[in-house]
Backbone as a chain_set.jsonl record, in Angstrom:
{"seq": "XXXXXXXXXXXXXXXXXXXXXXXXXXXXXXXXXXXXXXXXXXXXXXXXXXXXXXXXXXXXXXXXXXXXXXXXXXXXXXXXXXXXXXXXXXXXXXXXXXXXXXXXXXXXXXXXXXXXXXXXXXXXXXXXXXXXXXXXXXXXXXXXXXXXXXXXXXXXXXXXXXXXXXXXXXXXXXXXXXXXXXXXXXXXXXXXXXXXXXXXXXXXXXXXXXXXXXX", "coords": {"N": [[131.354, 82.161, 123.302], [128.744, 83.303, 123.688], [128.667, 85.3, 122.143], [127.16, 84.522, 120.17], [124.241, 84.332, 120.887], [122.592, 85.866, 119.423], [120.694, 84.67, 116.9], [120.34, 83.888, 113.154], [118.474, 81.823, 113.845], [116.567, 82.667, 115.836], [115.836, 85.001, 114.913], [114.248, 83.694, 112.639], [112.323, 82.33, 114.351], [110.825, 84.884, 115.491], [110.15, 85.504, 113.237], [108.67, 83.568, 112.081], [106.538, 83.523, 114.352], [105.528, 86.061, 113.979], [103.934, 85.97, 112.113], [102.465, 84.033, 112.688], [100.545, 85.329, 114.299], [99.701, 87.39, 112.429], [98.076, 85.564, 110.75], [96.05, 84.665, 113.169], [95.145, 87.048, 113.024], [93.752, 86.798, 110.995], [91.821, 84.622, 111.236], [90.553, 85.352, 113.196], [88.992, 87.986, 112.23], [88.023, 87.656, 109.532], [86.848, 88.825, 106.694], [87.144, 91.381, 107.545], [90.085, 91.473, 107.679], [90.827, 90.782, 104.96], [89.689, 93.46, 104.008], [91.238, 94.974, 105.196], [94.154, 94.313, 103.783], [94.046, 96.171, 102.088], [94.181, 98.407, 103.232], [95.259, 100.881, 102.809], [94.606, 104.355, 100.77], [91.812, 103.154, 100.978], [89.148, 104.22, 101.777], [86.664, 103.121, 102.57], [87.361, 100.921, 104.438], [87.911, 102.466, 106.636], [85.894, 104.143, 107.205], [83.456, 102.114, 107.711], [84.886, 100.404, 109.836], [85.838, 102.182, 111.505], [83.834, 103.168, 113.033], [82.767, 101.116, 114.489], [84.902, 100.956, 115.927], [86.727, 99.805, 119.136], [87.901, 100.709, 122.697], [89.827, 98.08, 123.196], [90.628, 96.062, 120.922], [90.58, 93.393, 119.629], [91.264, 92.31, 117.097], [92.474, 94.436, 116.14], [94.7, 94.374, 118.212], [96.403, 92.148, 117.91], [97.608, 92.47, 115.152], [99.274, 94.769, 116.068], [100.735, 93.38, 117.939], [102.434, 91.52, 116.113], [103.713, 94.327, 114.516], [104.808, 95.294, 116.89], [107.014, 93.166, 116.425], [107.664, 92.853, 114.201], [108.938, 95.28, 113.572], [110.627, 95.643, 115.519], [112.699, 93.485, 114.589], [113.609, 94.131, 111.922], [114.7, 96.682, 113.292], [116.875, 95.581, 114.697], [118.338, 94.003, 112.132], [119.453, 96.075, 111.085], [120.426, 97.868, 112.868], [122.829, 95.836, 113.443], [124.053, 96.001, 111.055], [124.807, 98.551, 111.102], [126.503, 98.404, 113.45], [128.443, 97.413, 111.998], [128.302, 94.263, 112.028], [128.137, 93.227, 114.715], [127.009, 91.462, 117.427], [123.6, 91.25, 118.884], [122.595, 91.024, 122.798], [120.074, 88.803, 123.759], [119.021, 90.459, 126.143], [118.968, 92.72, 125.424], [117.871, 93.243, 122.861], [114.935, 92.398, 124.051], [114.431, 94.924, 125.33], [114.471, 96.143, 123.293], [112.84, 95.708, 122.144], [110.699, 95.85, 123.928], [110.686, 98.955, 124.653], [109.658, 100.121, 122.256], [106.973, 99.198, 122.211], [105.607, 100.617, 124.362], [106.605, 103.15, 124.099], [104.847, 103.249, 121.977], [102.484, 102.818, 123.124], [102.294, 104.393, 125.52], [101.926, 107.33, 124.192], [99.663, 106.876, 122.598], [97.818, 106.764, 124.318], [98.295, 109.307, 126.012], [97.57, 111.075, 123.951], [95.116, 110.444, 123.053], [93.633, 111.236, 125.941], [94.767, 114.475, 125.661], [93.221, 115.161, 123.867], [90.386, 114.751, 124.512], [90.639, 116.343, 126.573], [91.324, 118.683, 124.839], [88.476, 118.847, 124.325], [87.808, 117.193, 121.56], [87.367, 114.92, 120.894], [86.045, 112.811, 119.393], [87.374, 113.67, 116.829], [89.92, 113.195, 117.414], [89.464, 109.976, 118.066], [88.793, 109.076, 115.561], [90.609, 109.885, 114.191], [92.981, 108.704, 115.185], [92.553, 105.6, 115.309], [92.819, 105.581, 112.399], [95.306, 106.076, 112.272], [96.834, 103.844, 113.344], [95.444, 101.847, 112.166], [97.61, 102.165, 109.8], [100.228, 101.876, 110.611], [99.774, 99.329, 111.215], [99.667, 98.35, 109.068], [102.223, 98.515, 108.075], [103.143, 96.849, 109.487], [102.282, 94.575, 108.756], [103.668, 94.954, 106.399], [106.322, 94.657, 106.783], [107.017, 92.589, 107.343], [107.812, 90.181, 104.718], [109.896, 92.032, 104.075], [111.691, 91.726, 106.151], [112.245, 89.004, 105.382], [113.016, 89.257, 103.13], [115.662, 90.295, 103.759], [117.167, 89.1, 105.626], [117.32, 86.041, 104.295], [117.642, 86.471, 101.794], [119.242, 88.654, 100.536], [121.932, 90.181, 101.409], [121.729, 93.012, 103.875], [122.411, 96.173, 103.245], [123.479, 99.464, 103.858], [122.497, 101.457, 102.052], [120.373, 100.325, 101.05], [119.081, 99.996, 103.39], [118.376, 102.443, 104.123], [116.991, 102.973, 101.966], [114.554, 100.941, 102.319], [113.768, 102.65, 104.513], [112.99, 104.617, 103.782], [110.675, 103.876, 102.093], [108.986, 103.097, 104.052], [108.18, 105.393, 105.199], [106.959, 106.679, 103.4], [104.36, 105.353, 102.371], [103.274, 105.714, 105.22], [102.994, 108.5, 104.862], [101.522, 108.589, 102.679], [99.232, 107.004, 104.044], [98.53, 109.027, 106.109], [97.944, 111.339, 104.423], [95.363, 110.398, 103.646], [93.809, 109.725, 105.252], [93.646, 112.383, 106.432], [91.942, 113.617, 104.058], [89.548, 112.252, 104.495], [88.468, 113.304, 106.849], [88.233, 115.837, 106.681], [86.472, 118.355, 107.215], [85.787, 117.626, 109.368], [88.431, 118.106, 110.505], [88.804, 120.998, 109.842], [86.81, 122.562, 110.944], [88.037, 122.279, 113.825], [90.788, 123.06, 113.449], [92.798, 125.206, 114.312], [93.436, 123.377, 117.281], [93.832, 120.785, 116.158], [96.23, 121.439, 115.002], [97.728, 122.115, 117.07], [97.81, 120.377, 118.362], [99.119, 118.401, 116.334], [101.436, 119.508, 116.182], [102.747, 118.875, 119.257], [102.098, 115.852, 119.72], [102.681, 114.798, 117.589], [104.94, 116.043, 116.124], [107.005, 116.759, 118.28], [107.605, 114.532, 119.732], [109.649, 112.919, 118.071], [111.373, 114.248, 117.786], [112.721, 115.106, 119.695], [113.661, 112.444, 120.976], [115.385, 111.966, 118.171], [117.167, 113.865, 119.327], [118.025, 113.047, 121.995], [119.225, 110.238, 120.78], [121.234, 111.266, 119.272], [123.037, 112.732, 121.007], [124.043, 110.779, 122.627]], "CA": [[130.175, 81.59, 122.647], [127.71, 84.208, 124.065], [127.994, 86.368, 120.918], [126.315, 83.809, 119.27], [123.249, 83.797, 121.0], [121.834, 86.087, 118.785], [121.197, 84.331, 115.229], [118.746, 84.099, 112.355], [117.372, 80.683, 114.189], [115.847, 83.374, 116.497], [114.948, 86.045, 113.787], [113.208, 83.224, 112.009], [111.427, 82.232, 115.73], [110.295, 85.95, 115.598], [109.224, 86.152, 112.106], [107.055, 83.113, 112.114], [105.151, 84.385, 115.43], [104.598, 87.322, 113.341], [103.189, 85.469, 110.922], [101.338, 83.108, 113.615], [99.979, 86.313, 114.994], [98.624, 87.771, 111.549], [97.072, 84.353, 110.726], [95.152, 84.882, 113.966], [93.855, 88.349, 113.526], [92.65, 86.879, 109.952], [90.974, 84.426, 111.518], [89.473, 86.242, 113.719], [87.813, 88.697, 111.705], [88.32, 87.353, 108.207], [86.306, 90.069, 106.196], [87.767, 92.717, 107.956], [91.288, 91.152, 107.362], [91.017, 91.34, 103.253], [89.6, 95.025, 103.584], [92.577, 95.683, 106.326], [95.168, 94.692, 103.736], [94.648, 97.444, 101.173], [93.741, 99.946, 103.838], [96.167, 102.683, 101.464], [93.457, 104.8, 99.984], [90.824, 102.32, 101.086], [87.964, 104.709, 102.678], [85.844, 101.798, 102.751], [87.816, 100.035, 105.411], [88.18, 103.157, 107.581], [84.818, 104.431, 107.644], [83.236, 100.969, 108.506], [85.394, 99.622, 111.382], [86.625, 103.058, 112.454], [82.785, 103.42, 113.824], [82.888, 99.747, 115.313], [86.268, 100.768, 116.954], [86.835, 99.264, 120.468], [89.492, 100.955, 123.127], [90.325, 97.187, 123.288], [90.268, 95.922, 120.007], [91.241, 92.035, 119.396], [92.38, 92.357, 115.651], [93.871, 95.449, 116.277], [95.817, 94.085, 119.22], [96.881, 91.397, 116.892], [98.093, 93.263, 114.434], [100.226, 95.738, 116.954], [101.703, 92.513, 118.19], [102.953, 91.774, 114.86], [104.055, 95.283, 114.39], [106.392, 95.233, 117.381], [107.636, 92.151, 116.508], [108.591, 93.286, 113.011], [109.762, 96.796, 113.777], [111.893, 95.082, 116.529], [113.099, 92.177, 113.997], [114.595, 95.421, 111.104], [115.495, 97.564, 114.034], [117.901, 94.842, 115.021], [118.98, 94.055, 111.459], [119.966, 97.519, 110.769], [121.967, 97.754, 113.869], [124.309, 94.899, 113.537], [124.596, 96.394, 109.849], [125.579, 99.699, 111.523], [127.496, 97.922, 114.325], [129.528, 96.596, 111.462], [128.324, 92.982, 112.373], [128.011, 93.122, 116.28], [125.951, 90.439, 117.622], [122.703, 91.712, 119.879], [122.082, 89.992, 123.266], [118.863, 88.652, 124.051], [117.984, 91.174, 126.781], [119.397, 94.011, 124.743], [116.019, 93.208, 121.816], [113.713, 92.552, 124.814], [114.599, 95.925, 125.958], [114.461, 97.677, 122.342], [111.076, 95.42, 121.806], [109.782, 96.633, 125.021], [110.493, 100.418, 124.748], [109.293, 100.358, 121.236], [105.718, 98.542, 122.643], [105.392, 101.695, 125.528], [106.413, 104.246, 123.525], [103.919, 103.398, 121.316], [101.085, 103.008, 123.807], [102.079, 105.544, 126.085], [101.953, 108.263, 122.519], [98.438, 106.918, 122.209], [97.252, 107.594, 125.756], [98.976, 111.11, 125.891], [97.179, 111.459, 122.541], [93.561, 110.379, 123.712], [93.707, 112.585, 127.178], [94.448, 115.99, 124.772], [91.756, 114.97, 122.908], [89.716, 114.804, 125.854], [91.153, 118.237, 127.451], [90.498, 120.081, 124.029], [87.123, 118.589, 123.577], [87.733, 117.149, 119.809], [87.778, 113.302, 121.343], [85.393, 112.308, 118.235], [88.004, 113.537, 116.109], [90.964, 112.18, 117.224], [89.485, 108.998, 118.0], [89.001, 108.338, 114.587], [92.585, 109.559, 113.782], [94.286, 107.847, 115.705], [92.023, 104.515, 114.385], [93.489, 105.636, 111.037], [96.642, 106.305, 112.317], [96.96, 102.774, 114.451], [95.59, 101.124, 111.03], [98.602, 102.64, 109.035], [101.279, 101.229, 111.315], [99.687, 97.621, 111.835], [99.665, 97.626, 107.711], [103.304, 98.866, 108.268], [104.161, 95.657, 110.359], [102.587, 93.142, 107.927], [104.823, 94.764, 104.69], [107.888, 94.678, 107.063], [107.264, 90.763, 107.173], [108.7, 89.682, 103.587], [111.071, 93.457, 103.802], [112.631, 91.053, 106.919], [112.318, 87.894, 105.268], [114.185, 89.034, 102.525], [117.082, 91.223, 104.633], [117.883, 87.569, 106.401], [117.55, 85.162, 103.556], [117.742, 86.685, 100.391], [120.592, 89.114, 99.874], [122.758, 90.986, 102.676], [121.472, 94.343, 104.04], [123.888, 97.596, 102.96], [123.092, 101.139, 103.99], [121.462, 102.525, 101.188], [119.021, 99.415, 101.041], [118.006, 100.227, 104.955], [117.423, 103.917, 103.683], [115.468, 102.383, 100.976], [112.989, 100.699, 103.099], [112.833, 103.007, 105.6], [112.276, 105.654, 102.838], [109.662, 103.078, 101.716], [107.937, 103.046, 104.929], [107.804, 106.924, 105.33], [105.903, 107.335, 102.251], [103.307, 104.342, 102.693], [102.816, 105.659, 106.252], [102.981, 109.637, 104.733], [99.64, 108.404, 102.163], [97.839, 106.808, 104.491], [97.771, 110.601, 107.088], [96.914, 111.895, 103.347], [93.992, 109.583, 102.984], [93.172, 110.262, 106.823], [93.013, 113.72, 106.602], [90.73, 113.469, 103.114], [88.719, 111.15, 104.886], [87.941, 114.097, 107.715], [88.969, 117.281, 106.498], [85.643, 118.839, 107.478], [85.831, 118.027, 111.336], [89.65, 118.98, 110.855], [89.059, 122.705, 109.104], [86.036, 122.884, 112.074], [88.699, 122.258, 114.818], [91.835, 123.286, 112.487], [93.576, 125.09, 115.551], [93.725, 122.661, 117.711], [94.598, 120.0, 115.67], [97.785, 121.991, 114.052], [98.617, 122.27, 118.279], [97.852, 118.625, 118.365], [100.15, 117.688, 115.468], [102.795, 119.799, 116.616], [102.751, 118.465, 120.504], [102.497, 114.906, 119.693], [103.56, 113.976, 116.251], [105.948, 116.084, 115.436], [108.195, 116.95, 119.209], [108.474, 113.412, 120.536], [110.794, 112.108, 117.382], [112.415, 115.388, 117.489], [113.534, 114.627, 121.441], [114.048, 111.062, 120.71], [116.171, 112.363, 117.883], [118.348, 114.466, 119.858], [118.491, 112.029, 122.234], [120.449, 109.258, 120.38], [122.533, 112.169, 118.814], [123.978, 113.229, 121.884], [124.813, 109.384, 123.025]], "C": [[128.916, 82.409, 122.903], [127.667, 84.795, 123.15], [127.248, 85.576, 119.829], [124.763, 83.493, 119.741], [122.081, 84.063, 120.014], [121.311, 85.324, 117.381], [120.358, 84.348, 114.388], [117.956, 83.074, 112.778], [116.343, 81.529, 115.167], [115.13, 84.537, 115.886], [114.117, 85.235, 113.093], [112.357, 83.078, 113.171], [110.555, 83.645, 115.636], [109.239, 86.255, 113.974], [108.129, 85.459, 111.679], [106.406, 83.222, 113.387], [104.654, 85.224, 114.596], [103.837, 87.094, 112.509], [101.575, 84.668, 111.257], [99.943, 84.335, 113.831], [99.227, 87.27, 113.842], [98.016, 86.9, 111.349], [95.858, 84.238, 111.753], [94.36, 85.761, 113.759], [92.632, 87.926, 111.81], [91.908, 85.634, 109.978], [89.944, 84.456, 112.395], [88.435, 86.761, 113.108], [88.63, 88.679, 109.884], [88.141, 88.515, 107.12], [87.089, 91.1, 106.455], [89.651, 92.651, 107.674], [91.523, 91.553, 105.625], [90.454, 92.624, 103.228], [90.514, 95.695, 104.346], [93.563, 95.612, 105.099], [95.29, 95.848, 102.343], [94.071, 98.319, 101.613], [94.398, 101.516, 102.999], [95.553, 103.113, 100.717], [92.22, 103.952, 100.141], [89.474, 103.222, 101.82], [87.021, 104.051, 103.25], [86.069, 101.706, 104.107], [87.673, 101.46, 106.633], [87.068, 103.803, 107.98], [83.93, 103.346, 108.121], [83.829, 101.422, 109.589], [86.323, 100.918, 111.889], [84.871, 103.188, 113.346], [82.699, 102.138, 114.608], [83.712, 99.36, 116.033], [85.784, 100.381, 118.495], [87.817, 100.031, 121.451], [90.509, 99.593, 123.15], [89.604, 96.06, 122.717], [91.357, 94.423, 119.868], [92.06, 91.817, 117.673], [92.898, 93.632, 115.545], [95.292, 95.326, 117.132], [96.589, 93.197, 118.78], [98.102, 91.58, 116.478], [99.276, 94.088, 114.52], [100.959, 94.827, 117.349], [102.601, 92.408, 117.237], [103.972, 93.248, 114.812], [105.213, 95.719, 115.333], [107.677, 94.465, 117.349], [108.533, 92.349, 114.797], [109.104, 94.273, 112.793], [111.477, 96.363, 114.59], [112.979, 93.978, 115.466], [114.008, 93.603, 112.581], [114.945, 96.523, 112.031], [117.199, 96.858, 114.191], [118.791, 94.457, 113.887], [119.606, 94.797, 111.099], [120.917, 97.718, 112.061], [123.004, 96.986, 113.706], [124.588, 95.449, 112.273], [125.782, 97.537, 110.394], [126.579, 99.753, 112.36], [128.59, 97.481, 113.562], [129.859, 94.76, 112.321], [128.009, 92.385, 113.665], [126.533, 92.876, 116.029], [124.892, 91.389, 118.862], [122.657, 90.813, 121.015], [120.596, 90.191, 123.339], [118.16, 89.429, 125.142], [117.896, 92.525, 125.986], [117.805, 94.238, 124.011], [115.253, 92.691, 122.663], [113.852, 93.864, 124.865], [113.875, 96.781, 124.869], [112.817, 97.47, 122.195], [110.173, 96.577, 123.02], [109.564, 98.312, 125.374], [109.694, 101.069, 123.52], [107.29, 100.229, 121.382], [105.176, 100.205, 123.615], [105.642, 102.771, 124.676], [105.273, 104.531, 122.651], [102.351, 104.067, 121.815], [101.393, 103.905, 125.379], [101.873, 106.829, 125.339], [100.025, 107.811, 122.722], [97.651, 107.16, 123.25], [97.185, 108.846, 125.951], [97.409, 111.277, 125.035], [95.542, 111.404, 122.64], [93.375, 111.191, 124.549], [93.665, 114.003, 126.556], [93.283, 115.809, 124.248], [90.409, 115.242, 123.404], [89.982, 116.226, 126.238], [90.75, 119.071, 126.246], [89.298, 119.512, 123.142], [87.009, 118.231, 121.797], [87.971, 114.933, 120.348], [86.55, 112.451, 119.734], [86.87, 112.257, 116.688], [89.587, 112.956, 116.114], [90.734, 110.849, 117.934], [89.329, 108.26, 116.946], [90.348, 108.944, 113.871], [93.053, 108.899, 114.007], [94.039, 106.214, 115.123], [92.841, 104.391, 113.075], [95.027, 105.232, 111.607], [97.187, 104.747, 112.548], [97.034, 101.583, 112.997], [96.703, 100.895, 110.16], [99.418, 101.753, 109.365], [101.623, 100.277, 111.326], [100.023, 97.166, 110.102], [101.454, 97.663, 107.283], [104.411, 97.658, 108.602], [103.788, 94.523, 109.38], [103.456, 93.484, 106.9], [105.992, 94.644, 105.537], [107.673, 93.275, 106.98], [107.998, 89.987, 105.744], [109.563, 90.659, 103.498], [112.235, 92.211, 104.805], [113.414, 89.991, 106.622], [114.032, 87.776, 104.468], [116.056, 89.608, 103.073], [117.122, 90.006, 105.237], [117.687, 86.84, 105.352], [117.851, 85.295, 102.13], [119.091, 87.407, 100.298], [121.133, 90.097, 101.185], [122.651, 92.579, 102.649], [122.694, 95.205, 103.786], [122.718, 98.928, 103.775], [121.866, 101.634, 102.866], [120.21, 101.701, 100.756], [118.039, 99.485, 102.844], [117.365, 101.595, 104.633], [116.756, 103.612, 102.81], [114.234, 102.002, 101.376], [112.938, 101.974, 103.629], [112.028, 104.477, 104.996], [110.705, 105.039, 102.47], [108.021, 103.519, 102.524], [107.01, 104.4, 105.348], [106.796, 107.282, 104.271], [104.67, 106.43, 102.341], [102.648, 105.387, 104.077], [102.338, 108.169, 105.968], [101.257, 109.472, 104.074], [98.902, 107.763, 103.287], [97.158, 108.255, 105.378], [97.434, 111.569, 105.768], [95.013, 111.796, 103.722], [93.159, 110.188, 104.427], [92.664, 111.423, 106.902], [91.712, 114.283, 105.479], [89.37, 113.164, 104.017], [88.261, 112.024, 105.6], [88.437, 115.485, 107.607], [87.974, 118.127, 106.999], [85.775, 119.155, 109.059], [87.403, 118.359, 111.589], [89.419, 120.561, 110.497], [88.011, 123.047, 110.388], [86.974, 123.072, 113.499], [90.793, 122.813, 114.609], [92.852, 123.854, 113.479], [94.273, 124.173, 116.888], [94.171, 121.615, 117.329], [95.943, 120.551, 115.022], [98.544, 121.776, 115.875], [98.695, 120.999, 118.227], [99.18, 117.801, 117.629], [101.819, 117.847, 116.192], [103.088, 119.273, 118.239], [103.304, 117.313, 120.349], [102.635, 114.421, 118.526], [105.094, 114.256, 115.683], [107.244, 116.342, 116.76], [108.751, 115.804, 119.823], [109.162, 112.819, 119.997], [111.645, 113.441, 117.214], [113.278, 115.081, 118.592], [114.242, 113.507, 121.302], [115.582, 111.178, 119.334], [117.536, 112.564, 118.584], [118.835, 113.263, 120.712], [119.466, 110.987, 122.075], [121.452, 110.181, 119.607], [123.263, 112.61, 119.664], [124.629, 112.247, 122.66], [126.106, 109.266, 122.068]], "O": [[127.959, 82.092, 122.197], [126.503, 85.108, 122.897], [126.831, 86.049, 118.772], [124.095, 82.625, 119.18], [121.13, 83.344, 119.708], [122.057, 85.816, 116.534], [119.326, 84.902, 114.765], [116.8, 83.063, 112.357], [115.227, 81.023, 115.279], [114.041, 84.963, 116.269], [113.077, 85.803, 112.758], [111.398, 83.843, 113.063], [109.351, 83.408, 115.732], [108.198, 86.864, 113.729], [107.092, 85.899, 111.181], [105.268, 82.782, 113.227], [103.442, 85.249, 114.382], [103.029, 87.925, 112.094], [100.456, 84.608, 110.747], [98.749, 84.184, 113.573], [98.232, 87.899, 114.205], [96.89, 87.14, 111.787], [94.779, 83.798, 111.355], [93.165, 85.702, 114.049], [91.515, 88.342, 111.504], [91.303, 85.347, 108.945], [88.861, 83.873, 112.429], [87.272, 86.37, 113.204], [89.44, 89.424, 109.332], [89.131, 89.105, 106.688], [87.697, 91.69, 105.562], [90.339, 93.658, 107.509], [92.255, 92.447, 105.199], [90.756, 93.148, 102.155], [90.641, 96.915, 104.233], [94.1, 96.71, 104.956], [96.318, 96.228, 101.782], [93.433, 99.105, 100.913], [94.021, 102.668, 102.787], [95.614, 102.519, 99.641], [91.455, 104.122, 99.191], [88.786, 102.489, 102.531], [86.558, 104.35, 104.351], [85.313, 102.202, 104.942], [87.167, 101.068, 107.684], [87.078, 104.139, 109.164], [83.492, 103.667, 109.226], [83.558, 102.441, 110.226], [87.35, 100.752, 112.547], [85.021, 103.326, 114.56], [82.473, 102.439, 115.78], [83.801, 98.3, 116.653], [84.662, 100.626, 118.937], [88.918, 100.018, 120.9], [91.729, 99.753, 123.133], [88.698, 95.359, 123.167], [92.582, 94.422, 119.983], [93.125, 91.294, 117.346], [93.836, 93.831, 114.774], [96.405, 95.822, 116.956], [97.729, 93.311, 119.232], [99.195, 91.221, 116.915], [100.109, 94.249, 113.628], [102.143, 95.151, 117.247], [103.612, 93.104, 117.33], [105.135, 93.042, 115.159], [106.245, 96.282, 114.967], [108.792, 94.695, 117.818], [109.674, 92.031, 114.464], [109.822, 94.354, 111.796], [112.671, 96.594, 114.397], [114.134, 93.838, 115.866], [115.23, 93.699, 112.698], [115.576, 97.428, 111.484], [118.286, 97.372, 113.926], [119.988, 94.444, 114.174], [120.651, 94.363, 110.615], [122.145, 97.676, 111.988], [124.134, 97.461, 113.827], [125.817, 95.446, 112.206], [127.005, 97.536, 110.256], [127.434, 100.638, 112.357], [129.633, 97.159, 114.131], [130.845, 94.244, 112.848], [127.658, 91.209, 113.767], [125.593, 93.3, 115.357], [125.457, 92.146, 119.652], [122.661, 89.639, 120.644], [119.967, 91.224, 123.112], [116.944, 89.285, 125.275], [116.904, 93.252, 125.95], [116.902, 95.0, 124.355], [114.36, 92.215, 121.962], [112.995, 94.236, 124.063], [113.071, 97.692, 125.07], [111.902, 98.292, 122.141], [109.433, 97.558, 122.945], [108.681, 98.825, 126.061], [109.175, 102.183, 123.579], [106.499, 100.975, 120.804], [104.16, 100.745, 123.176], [104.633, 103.455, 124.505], [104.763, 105.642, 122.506], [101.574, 104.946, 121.442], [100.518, 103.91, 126.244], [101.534, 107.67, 126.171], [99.259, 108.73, 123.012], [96.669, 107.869, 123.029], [96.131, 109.473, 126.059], [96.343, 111.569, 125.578], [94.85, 112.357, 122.282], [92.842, 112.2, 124.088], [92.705, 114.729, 126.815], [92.375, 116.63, 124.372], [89.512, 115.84, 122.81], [89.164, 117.116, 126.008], [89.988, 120.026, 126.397], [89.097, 119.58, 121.93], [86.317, 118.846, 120.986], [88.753, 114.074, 119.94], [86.771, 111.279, 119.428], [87.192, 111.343, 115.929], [90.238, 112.461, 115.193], [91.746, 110.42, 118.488], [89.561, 107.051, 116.975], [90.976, 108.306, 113.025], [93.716, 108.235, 113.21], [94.962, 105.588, 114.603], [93.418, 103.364, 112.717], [95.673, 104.221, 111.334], [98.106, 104.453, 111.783], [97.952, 100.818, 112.7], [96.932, 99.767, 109.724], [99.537, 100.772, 108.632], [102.773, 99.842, 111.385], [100.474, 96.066, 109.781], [101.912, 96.981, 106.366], [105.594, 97.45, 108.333], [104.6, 93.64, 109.101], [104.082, 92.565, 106.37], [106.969, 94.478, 104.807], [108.539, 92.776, 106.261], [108.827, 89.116, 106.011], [110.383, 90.33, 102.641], [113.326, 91.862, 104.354], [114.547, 89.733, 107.028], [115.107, 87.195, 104.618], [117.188, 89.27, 102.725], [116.787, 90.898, 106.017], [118.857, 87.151, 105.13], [118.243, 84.379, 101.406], [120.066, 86.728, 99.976], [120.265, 90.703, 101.813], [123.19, 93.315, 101.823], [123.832, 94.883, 104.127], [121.521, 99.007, 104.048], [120.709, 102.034, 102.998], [119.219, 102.205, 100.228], [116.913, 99.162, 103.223], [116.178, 101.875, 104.799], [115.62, 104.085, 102.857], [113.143, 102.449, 101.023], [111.963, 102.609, 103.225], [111.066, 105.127, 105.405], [109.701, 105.742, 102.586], [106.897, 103.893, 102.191], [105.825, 104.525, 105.657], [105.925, 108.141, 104.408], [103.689, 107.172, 102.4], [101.508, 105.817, 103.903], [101.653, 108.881, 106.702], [100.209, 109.905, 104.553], [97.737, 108.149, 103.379], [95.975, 108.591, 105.431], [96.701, 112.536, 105.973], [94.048, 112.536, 103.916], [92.161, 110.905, 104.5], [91.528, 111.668, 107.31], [90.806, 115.057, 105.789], [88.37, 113.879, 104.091], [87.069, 111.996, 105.297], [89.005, 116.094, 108.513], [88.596, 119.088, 107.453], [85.838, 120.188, 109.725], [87.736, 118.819, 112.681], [90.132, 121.315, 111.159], [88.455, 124.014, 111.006], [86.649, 123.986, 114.258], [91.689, 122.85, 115.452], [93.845, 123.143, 113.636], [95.411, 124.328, 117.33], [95.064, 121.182, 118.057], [96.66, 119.698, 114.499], [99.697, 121.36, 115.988], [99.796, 120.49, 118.019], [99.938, 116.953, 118.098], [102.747, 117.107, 116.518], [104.31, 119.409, 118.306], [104.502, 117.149, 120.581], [102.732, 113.195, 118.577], [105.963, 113.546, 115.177], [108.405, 116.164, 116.39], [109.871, 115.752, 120.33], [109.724, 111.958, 120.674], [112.586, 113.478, 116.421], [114.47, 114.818, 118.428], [115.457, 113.541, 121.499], [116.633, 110.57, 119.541], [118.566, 111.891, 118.548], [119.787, 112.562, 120.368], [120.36, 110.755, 122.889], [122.551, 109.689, 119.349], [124.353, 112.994, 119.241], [125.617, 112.548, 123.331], [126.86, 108.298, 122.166]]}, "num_chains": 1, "name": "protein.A"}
C-alpha cells in the first residue's frame, strides 16, 4: 500500500497552494500583479519594478514559491510517465522540490558575487530581475499545463516535449526582451557579460546534463 502514497489527492494539495500562493502575491501588490502577468515583451513592467527591486522581495518570493511548486508538480508527472507509471514517494518530491529551490538560489548568489567581482553589479542586477521575472511567469503558465496533465487527458512523450518546448521559447523571448531592454549597458560591458553567460547560464545545465546521463 506504500506505492500509493503518491496520488493526484496530493498533486491537487500542491496545485491549489500554488494557486493559494499566487492569490497572495496578487493581493499583495495588485497593480503590479496585472502588469506581472504579461511581463513577455512588457518593458513597462520591467523598467518600473526592476528599479523598486528588493534583495528580499515579498511578491517575488511569492511567485518563486509557486514556481517550485509547479516545476516540482510536471517534474514529477513526467517521471512516472518515463518510469512507465512508477509511483514517487513522498521524500523522493521533497528532495527533487528541495534541490530544485537551492539550485535555483544558490545560481542566483553565484550570479550576484561575479557581478560584484567584475564590477557590472548594476547590470546584472537588473538581469537577473528580468531573468527571476521570466521564470515566476513560467510557474504561473505551468499551473493550468499541470491542471490539465492530471485531469484532462493522459501525458505521452511528445506532449511533455511539447510543453517543455513551450517553456523554452516563452523563457527564450523574455532574455530577447531583456537584452533589448539593456543592450546599451550590455555592448558597454559586452566581454564580460559573454564570460558571464558562458560561466553561469550556459555550464551548470551542461554538468547537470552530464550528470543524469552518466546515472
Amino acid at each position: 500500500m506504500l506505492r500509493d502514497i503518491v496520488s493526484n489527492e496530493l498533486y491537487t494539495i500542491l496545485l491549489v497552494t500554488g494557486l493559494l500562493v499566487v492569490a497572495m502575491a496578487k493581493l499583495a501588490s495588485p497593480k503590479r500583479f496585472d502588469d506581472f502577468i504579461f511581463v513577455i515583451g512588457n518593458y513597462k513592467y520591467l523598467k518600473i519594478y526592476s528599479r523598486e527591486q528588493k534583495f528580499l522581495d515579498k511578491f517575488d518570493a511569492l511567485l518563486f514559491g509557486n514556481l517550485i511548486l509547479s516545476l516540482s508538480v510536471f517534474s514529477f508527472i513526467s517521471y512516472q510517465h518515463i518510469t512507465d507509471g512508477k509511483l514517487l514517494s513522498i521524500d523522493l518530491m521533497f528532495k527533487i522540490s528541495f534541490s530544485i529551490a537551492v539550485f535555483i538560489l544558490i545560481k542566483v548568489l553565484i550570479e550576484r558575487l561575479i557581478g560584484s567581482l567584475l564590477e557590472i553589479d548594476k547590470l546584472i542586477d537588473q538581469y537577473l530581475f528580468q531573468k527571476i521575472s521570466y521564470k515566476n511567469f513560467l510557474g504561473v503558465l505551468l499551473l493550468p499545463i499541470n491542471a490539465l496533465l492530471l485531469f484532462s487527458f493522459k501525458p505521452s512523450l511528445p506532449i511533455i516535449y511539447l510543453i517543455v518546448i513551450l517553456l523554452l521559447i516563452v523563457n527564450i523571448i523574455g532574455l530577447i526582451t531583456s537584452f533589448k531592454t539593456h543592450q546599451s549597458l550590455i555592448k558597454r560591458n559586452y566581454f564580460y557579460f559573454i564570460l558571464y553567460l558562458c560561466t553561469l547560464e550556459i555550464s551548470p545545465y551542461i554538468i547537470l546534463y552530464k550528470v543524469f546521463i552518466t546515472k
